[in-house]
NUGULO-398630 format. One record per residue: residue number from 1; residue in one letter; x, y, z negated of N, C-alpha, C in turn. Coordinates in steps of 0.1 Angstrom, whole numbers, plus 2048, in hexadecimal, padded with zeros to 3 digits. Each point is the difference from the previous one (the first is absolute). Layout:
<rs>
<NUM; "A"; <X; Y; Z>; <X; Y; Z>; <X; Y; Z>>,
...
</rs>
This chain:
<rs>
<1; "X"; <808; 7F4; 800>; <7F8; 80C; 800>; <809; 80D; 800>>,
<2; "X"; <808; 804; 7F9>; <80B; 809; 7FF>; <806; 7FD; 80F>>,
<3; "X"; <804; 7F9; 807>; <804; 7FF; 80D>; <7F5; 80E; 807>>,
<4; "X"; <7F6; 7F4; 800>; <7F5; 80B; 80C>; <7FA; 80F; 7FD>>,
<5; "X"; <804; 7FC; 7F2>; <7FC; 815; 7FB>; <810; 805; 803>>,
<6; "X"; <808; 7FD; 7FF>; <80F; 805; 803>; <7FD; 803; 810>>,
<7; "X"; <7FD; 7F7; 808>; <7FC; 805; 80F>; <7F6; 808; 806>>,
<8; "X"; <7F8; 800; 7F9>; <7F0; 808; 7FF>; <804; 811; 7FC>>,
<9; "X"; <806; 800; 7F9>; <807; 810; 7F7>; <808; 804; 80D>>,
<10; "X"; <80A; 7F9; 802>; <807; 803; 80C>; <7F7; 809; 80C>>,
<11; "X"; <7F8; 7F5; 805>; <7F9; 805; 808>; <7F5; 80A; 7FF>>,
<12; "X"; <7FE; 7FC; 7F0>; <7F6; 810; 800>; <80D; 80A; 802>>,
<13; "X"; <80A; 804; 7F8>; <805; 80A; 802>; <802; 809; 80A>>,
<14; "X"; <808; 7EF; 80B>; <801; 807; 80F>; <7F4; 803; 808>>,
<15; "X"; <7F7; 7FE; 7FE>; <7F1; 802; 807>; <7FE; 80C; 7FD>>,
<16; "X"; <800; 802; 7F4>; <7F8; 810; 7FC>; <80D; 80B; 806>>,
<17; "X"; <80E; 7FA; 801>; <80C; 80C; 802>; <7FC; 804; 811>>,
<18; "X"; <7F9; 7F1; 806>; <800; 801; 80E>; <7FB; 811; 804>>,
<19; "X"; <7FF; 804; 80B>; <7F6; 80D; 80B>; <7F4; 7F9; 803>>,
<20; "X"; <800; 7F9; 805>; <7F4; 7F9; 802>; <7F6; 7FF; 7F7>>,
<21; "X"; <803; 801; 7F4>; <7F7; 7FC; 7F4>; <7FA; 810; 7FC>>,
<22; "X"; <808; 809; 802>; <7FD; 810; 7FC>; <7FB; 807; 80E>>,
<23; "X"; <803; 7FC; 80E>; <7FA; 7FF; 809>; <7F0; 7FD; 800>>,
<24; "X"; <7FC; 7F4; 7FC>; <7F5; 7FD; 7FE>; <7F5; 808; 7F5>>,
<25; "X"; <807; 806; 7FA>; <7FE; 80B; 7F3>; <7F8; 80A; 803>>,
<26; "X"; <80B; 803; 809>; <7FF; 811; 807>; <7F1; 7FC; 80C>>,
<27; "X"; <7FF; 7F2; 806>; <7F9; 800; 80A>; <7F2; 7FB; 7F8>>,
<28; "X"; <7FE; 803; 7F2>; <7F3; 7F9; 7FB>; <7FB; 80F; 7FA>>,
<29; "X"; <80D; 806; 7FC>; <7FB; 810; 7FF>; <7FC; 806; 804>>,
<30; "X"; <806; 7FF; 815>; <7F8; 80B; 807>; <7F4; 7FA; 7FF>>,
<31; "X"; <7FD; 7EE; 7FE>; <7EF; 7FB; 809>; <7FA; 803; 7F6>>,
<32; "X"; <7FF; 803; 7F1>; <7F9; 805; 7F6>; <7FE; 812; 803>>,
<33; "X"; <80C; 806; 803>; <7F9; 80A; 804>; <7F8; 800; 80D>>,
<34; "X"; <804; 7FC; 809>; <7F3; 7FE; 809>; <7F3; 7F8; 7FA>>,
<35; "X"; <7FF; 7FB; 7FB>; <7F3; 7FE; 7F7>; <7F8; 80B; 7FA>>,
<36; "X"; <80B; 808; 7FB>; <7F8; 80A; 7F9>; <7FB; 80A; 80D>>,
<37; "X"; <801; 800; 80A>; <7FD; 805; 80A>; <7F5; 7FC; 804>>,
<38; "X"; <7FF; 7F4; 805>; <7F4; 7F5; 802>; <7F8; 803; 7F8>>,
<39; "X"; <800; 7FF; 7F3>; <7F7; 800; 7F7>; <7FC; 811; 801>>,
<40; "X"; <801; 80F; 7FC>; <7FF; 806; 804>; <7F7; 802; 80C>>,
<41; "X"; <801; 7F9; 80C>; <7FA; 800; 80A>; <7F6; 7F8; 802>>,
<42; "X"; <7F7; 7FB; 7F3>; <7FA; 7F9; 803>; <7F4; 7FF; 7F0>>,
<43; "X"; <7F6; 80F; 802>; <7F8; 804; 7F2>; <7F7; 7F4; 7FF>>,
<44; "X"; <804; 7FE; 7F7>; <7F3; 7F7; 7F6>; <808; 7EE; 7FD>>,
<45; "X"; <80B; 803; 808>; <809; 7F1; 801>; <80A; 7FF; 7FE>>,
<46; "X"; <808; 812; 7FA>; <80A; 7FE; 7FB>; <806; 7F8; 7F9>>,
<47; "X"; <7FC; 7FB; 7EF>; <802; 7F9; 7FD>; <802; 7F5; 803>>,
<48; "X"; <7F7; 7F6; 80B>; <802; 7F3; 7FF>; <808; 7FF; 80D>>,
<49; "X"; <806; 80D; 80B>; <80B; 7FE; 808>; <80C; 803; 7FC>>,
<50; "X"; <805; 808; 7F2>; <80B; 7FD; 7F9>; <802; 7F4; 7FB>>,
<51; "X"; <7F7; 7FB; 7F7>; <805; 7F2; 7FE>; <803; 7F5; 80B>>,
<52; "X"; <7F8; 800; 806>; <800; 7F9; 80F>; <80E; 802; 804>>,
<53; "X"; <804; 809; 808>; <80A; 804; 807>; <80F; 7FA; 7F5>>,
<54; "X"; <7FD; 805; 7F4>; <80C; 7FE; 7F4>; <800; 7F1; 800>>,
<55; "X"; <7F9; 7FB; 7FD>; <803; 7EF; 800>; <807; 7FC; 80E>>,
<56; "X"; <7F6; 804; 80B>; <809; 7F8; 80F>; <810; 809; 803>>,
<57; "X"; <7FE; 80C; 7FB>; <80D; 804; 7FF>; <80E; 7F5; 7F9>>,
<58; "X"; <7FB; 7FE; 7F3>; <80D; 7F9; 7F4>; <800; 7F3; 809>>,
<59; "X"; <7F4; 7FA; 805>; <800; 7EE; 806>; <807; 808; 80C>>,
<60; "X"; <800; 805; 80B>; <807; 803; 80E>; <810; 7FE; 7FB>>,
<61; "X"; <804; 80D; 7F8>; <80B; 803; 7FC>; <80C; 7F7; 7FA>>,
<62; "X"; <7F2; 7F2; 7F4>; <804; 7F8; 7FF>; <809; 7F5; 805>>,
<63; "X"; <7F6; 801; 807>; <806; 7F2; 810>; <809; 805; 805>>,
<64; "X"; <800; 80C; 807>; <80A; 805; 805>; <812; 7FF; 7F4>>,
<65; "X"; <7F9; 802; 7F2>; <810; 7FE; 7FE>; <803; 7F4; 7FD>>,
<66; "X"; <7F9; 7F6; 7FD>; <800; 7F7; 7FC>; <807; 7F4; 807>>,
<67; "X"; <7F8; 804; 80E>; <805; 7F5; 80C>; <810; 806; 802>>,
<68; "X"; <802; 80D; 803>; <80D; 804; 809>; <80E; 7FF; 7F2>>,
<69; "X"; <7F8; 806; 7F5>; <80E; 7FE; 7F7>; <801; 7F0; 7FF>>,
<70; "X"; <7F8; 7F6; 800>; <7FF; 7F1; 7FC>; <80E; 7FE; 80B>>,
<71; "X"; <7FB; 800; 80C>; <803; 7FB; 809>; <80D; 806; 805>>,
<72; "X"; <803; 80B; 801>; <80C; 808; 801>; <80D; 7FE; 7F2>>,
<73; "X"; <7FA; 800; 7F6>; <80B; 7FA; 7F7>; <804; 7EE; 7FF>>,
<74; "X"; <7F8; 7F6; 806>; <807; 7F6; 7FF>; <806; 800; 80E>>,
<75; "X"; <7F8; 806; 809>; <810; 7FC; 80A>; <80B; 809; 803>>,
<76; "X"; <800; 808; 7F8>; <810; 80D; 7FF>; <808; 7F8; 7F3>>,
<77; "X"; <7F7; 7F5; 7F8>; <807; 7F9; 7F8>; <807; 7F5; 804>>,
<78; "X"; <7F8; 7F9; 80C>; <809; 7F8; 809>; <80A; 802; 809>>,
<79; "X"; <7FD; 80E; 805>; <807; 807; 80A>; <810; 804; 7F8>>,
<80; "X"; <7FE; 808; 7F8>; <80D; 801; 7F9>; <806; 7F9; 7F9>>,
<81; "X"; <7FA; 7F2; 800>; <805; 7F5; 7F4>; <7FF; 801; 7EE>>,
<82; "X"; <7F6; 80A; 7FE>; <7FE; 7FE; 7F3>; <7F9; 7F7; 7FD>>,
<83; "X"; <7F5; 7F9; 808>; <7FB; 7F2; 7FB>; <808; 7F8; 7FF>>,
<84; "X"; <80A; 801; 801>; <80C; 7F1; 7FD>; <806; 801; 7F7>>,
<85; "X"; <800; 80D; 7FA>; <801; 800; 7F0>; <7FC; 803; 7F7>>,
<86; "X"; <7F0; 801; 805>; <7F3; 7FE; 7F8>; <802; 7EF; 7FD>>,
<87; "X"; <803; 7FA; 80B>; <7FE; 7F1; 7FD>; <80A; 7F8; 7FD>>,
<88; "X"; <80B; 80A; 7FE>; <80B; 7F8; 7F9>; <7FF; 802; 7EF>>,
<89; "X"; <7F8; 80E; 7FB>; <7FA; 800; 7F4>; <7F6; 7F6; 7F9>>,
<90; "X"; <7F8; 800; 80A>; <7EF; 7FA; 7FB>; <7FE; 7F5; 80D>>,
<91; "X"; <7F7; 7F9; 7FB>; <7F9; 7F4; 806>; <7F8; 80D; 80B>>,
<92; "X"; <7FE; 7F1; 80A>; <7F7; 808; 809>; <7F0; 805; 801>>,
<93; "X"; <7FB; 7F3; 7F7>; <7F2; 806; 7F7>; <801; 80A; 7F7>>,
<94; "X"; <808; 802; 7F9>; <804; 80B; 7F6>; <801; 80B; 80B>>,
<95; "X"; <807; 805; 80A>; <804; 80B; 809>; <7F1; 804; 803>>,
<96; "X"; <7F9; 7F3; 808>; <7F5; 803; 805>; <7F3; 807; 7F7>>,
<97; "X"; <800; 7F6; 7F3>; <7F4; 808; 7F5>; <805; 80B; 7FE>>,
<98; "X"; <80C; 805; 800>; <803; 80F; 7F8>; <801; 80F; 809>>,
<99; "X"; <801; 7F8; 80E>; <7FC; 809; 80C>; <7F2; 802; 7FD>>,
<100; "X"; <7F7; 7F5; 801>; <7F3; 804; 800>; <7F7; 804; 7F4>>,
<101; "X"; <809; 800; 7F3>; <7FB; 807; 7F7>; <804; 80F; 7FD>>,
<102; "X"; <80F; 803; 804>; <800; 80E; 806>; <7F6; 807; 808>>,
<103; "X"; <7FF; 7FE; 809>; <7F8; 807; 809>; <7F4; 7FC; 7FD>>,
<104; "X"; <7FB; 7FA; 7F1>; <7F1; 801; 7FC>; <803; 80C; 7FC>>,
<105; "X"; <80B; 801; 7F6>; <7FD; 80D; 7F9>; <802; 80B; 803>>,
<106; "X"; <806; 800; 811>; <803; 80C; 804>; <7F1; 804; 805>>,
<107; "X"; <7F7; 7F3; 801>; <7F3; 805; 80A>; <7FA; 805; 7F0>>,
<108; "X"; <805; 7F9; 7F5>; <7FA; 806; 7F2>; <800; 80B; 7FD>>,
<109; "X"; <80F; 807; 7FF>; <800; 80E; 7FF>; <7FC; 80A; 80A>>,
<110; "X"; <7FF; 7FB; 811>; <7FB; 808; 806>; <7F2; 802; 800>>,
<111; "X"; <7F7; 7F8; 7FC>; <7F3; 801; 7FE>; <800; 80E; 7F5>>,
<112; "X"; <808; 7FA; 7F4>; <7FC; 80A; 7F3>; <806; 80D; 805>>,
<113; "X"; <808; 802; 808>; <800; 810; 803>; <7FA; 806; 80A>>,
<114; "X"; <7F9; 7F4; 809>; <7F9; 808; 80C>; <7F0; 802; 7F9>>,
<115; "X"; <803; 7F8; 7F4>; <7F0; 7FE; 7F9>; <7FE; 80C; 7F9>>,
<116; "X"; <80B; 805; 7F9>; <800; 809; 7F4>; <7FE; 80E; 809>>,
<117; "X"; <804; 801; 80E>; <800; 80D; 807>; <7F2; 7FF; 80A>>,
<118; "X"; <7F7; 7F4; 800>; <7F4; 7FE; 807>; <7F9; 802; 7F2>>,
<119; "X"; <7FB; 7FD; 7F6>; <7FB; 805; 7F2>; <7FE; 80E; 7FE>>,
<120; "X"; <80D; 808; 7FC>; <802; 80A; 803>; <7FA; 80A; 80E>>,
<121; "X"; <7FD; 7FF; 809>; <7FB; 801; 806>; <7F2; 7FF; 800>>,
<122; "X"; <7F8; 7F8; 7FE>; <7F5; 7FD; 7FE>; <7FE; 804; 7F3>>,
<123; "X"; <805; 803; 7F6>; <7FC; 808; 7F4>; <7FD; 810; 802>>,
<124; "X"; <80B; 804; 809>; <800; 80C; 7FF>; <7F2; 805; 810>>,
<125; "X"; <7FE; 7F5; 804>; <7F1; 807; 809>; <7F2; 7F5; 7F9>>,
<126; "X"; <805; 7FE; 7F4>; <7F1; 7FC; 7F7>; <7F8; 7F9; 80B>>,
<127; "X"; <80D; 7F3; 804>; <7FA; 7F1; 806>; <806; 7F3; 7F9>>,
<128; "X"; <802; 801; 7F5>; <80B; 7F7; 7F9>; <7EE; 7F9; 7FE>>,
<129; "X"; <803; 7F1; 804>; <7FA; 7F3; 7FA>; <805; 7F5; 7F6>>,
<130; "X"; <7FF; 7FB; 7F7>; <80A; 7F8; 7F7>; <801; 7F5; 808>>,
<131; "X"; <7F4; 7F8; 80A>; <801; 7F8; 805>; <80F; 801; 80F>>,
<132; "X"; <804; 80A; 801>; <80C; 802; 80B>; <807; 7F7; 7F7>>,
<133; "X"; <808; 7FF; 7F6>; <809; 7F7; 7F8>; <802; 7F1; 805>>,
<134; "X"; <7F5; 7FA; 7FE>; <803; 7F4; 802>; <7FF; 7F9; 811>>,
<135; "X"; <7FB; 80E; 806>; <804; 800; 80E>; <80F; 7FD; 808>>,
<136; "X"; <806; 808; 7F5>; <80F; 802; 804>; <809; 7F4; 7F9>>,
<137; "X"; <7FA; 7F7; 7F5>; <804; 7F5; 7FC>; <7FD; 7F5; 80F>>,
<138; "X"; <7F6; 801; 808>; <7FA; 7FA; 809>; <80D; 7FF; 809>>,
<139; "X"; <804; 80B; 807>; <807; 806; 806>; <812; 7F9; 7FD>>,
<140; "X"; <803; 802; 7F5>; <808; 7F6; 7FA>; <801; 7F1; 805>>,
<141; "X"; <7F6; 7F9; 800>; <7FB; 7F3; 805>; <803; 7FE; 80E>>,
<142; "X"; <7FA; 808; 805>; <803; 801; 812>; <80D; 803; 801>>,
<143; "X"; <808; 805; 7FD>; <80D; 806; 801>; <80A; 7F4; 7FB>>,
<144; "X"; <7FC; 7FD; 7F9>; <805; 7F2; 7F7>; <800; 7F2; 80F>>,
<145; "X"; <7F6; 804; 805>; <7FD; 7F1; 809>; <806; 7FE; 810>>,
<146; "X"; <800; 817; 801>; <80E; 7FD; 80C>; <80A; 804; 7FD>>,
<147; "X"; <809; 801; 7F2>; <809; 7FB; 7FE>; <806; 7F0; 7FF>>,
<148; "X"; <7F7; 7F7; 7FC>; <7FF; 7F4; 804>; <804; 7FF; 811>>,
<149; "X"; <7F6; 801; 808>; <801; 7FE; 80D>; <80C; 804; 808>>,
<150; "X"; <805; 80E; 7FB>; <80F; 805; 803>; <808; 7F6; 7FD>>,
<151; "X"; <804; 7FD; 7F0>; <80C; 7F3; 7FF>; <7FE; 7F3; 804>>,
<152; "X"; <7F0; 7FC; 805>; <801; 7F4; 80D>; <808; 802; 80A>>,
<153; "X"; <7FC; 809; 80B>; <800; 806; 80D>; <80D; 806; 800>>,
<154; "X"; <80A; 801; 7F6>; <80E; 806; 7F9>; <80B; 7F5; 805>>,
<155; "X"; <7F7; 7F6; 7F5>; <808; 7EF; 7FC>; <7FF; 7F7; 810>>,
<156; "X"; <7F8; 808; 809>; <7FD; 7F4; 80C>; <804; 805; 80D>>,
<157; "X"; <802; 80E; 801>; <802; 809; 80C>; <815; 807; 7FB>>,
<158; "X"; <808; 7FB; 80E>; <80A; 808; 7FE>; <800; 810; 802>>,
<159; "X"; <7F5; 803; 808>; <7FD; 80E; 805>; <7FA; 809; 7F7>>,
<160; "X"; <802; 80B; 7FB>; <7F6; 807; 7FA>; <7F7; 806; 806>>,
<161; "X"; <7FC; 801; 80B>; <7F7; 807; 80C>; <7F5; 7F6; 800>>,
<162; "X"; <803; 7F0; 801>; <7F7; 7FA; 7FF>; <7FD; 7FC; 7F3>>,
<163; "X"; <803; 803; 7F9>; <7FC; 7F9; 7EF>; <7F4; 80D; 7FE>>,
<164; "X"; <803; 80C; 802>; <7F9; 80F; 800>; <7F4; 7FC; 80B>>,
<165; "X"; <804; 7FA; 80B>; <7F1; 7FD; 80A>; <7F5; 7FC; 7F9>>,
<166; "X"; <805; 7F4; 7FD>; <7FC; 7F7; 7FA>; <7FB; 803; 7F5>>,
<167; "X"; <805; 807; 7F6>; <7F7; 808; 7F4>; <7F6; 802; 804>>,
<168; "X"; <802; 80A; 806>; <7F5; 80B; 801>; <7F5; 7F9; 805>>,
<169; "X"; <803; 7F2; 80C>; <7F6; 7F9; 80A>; <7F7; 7FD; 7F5>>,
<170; "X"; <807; 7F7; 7F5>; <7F7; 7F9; 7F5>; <7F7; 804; 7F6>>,
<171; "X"; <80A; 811; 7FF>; <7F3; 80A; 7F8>; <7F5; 807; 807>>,
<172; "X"; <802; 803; 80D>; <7F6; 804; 809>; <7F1; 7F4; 7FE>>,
<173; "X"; <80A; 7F1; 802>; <7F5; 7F7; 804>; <7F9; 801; 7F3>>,
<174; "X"; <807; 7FE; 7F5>; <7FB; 7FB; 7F6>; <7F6; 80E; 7FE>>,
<175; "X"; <7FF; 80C; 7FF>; <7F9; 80B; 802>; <7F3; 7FD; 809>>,
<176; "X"; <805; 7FE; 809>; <7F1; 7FD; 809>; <7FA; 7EB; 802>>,
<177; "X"; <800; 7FE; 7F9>; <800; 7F4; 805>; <7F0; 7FE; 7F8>>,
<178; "X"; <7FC; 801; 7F4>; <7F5; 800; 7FC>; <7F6; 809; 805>>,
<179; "X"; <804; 80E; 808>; <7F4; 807; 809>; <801; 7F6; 80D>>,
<180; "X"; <80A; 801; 809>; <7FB; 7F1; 807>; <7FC; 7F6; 800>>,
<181; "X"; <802; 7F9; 7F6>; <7F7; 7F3; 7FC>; <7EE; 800; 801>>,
<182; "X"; <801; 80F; 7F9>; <7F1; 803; 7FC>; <7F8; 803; 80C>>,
<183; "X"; <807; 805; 80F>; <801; 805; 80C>; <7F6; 7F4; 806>>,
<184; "X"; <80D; 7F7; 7FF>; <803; 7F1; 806>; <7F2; 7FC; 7FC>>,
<185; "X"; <7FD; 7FE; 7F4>; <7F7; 7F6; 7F9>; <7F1; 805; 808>>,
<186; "X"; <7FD; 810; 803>; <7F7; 803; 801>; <7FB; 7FB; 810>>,
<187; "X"; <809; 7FE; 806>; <800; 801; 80D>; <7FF; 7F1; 803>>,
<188; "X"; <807; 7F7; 7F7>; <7FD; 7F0; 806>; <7FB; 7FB; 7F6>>,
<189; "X"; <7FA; 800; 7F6>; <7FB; 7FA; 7F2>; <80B; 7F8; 7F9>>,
<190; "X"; <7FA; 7F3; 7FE>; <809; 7FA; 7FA>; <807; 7F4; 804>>,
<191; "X"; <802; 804; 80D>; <808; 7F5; 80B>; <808; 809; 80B>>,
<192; "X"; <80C; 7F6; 808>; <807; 805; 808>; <814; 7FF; 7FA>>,
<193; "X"; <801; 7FD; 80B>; <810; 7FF; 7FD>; <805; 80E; 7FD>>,
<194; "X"; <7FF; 80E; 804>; <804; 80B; 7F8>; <7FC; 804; 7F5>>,
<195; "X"; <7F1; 7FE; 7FC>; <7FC; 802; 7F1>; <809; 7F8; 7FA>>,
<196; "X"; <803; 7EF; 802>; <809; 7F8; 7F7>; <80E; 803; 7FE>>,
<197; "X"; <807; 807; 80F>; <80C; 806; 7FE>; <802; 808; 7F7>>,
<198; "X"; <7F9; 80B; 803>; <7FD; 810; 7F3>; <800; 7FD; 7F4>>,
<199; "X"; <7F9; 7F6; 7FE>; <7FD; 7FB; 7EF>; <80F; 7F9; 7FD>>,
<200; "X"; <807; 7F9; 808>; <80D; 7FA; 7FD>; <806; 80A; 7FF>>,
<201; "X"; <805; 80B; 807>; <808; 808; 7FF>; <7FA; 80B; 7F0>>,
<202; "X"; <7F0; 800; 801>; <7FB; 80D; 7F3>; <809; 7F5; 7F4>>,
<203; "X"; <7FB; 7F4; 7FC>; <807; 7F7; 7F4>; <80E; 7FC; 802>>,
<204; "X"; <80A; 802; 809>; <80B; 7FF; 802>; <807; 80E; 7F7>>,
<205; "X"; <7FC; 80A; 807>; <805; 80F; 7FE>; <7FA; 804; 7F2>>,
<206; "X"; <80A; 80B; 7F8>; <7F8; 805; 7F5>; <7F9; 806; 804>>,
<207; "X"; <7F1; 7FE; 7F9>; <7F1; 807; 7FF>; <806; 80E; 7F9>>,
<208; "X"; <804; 80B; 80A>; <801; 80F; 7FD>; <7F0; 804; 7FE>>,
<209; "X"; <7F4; 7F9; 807>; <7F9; 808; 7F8>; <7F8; 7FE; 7F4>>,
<210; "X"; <806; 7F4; 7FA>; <7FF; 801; 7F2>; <808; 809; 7FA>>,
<211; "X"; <806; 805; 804>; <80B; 80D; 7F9>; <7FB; 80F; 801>>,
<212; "X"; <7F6; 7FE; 80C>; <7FC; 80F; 803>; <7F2; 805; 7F6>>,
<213; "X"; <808; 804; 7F6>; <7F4; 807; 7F8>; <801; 810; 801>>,
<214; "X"; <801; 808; 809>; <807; 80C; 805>; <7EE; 807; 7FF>>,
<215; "X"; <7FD; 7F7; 80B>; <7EE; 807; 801>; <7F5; 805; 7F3>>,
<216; "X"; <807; 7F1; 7F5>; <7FC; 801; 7F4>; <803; 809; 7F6>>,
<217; "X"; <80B; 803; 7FE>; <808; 807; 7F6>; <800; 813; 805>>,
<218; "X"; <7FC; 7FD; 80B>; <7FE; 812; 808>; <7F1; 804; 7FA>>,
<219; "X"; <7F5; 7F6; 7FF>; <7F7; 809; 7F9>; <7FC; 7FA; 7F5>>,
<220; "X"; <80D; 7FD; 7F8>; <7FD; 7FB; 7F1>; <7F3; 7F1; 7FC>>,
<221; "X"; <801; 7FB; 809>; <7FF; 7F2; 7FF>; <80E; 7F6; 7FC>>,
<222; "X"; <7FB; 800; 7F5>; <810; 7F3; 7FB>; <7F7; 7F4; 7FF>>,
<223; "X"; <808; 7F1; 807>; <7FD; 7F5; 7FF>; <802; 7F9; 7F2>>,
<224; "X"; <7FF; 7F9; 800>; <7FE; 7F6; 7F3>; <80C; 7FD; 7FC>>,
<225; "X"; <803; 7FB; 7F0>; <80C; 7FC; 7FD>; <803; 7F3; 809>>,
<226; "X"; <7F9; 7F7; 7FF>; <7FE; 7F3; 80C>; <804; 802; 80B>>,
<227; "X"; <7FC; 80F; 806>; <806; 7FD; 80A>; <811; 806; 805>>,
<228; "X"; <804; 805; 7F6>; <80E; 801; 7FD>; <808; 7F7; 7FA>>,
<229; "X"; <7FA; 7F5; 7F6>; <805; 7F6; 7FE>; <805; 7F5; 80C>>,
<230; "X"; <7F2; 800; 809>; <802; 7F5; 80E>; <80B; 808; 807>>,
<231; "X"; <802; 80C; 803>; <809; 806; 810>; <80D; 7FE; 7F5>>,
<232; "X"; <801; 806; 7EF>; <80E; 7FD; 802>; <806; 7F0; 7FE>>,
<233; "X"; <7F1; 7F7; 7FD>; <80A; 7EF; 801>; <801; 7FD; 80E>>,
<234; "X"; <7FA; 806; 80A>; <802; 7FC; 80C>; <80B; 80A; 807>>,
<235; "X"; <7FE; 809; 7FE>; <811; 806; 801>; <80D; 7FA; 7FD>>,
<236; "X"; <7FC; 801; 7F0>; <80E; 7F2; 7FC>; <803; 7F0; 806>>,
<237; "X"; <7F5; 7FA; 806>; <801; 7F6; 803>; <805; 804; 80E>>,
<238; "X"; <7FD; 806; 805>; <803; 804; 812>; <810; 803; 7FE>>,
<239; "X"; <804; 809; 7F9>; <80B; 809; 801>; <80B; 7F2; 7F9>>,
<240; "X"; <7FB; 7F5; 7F6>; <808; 7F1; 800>; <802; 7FB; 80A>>,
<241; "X"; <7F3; 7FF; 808>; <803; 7FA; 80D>; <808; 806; 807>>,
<242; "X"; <800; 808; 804>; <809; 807; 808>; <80D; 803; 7FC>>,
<243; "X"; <808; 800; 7F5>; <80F; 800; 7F7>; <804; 7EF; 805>>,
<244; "X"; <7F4; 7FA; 7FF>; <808; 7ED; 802>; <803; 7FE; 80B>>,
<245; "X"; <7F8; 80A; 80A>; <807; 7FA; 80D>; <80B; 80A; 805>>,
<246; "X"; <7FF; 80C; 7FC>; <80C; 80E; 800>; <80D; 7F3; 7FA>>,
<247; "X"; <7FF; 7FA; 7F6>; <80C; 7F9; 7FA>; <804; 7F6; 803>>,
<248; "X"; <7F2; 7F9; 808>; <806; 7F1; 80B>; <808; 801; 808>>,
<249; "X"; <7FF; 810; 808>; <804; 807; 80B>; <811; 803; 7FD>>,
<250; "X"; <801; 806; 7F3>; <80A; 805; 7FD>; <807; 7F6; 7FD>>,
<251; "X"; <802; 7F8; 7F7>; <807; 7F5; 7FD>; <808; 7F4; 809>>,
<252; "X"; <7FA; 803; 80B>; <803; 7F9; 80C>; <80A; 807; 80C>>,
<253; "X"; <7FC; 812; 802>; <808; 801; 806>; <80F; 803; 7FE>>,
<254; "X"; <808; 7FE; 807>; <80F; 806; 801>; <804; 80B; 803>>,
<255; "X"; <808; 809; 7F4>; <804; 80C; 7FF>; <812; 803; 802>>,
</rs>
């Protein structure tokens, strides 16, 4: 355990030292000020288009650092040869959990300051909901699950162009795949080799829209404790799955 928090620290440090990380900062700042613009421009809905806009703002900005710092620090780690003395320190399971618990906490701390400056914001135009909170916990969870998908697509692709395709392919699909399903279903009932495909691929891919409580939490509808209990055991079970086969991957190949 001290192994993979020894690697985890590391990585938080260099993550938060990165441009990329304060990059993403400055680019959540201007979309919150453009919110307050939006909202402004829009009487009687201000409110629920600040919160709106502030949530897809932190989840956009999210991804965006999430995937490019993930993915850009393990292969400049290969590229320069510091993974070879990551792994002449620590086991390779050890390197791997403490990468991916770094960059939990880097998605941890960037939540709490993009959170604490989206709060602020919505306090001071008297739109603050208590239910936005555990929205941004939500948000956490998703962020959590393509960081998973990154150290797959990491551990299995020598290219970073294609590991980054490939993200993004997966979080797109996994984003639309339950509105298509529902498309699908309406159009052929409950038969046909595409409805069956869609449904393999909707239970294959994480259910992002069990994650999307965004619609909810904008006009102070909060869900059940139940149903935060189910998205975060099914997050943790998903984000397992996906570390076993990131470590099948890694353990195998040659460095």
């Amino acid at each position: 355990m001290r192994a993979i928090l020894s690697v985890a620290f590391l990585n938080l440090k260099q993550g938060i030292k990165e441009k990329l990380f304060w990059g993403v900062v400055f680019f959540l700042a201007f979309f919150l000020f453009l919110s307050l613009l939006l909202g402004n421009l829009s009487p009687g809905e201000t409110e629920n288009v600040l919160r709106n806009a502030g949530i897809s703002g932190i989840e956009i900005s999210g991804i965006i650092l999430v995937v490019f710092s993930f993915v850009f620090s393990y292969y400049r780690e290969i590229d320069s040869r510091i993974l070879e003395i990551y792994l002449s320190k620590f086991s390779r399971s050890n390197y791997l959990s403490g990468k991916l618990l770094g960059y939990s906490l880097i998605c941890l701390f960037y939540l709490i300051l993009s959170g604490l400056g989206y709060l602020l914001i919505l306090g001071f135009q008297g739109a603050f909901l208590w239910p936005v909170l555990p929205g941004i916990y939500v948000l956490f969870l998703k962020l959590s699950l393509v960081l998973c998908w990154c150290a797959v697509f990491c551990c299995l692709f020598s290219s970073p162009i294609l590991a980054l395709l490939c993200v993004f392919s997966f979080y797109f699909a996994s984003e639309a795949a339950y509105p298509a399903l529902k498309i699908i279903s309406l159009g052929q009932g409950q038969g046909g080799f595409k409805l069956i495909l869609f449904q393999t691929i909707y239970y294959l891919l994480p259910n992002m829209n069990k994650l999307n409580i965004k619609p909810a939490v904008t006009y102070g509808n909060l869900p059940s404790l139940a149903f935060f209990i189910f998205i975060s055991l099914y997050s943790f079970i998903y984000i397992l799955f996906l570390w076993l086969i990131a470590r099948f991957i890694f353990l195998r190949k040659e460095y």
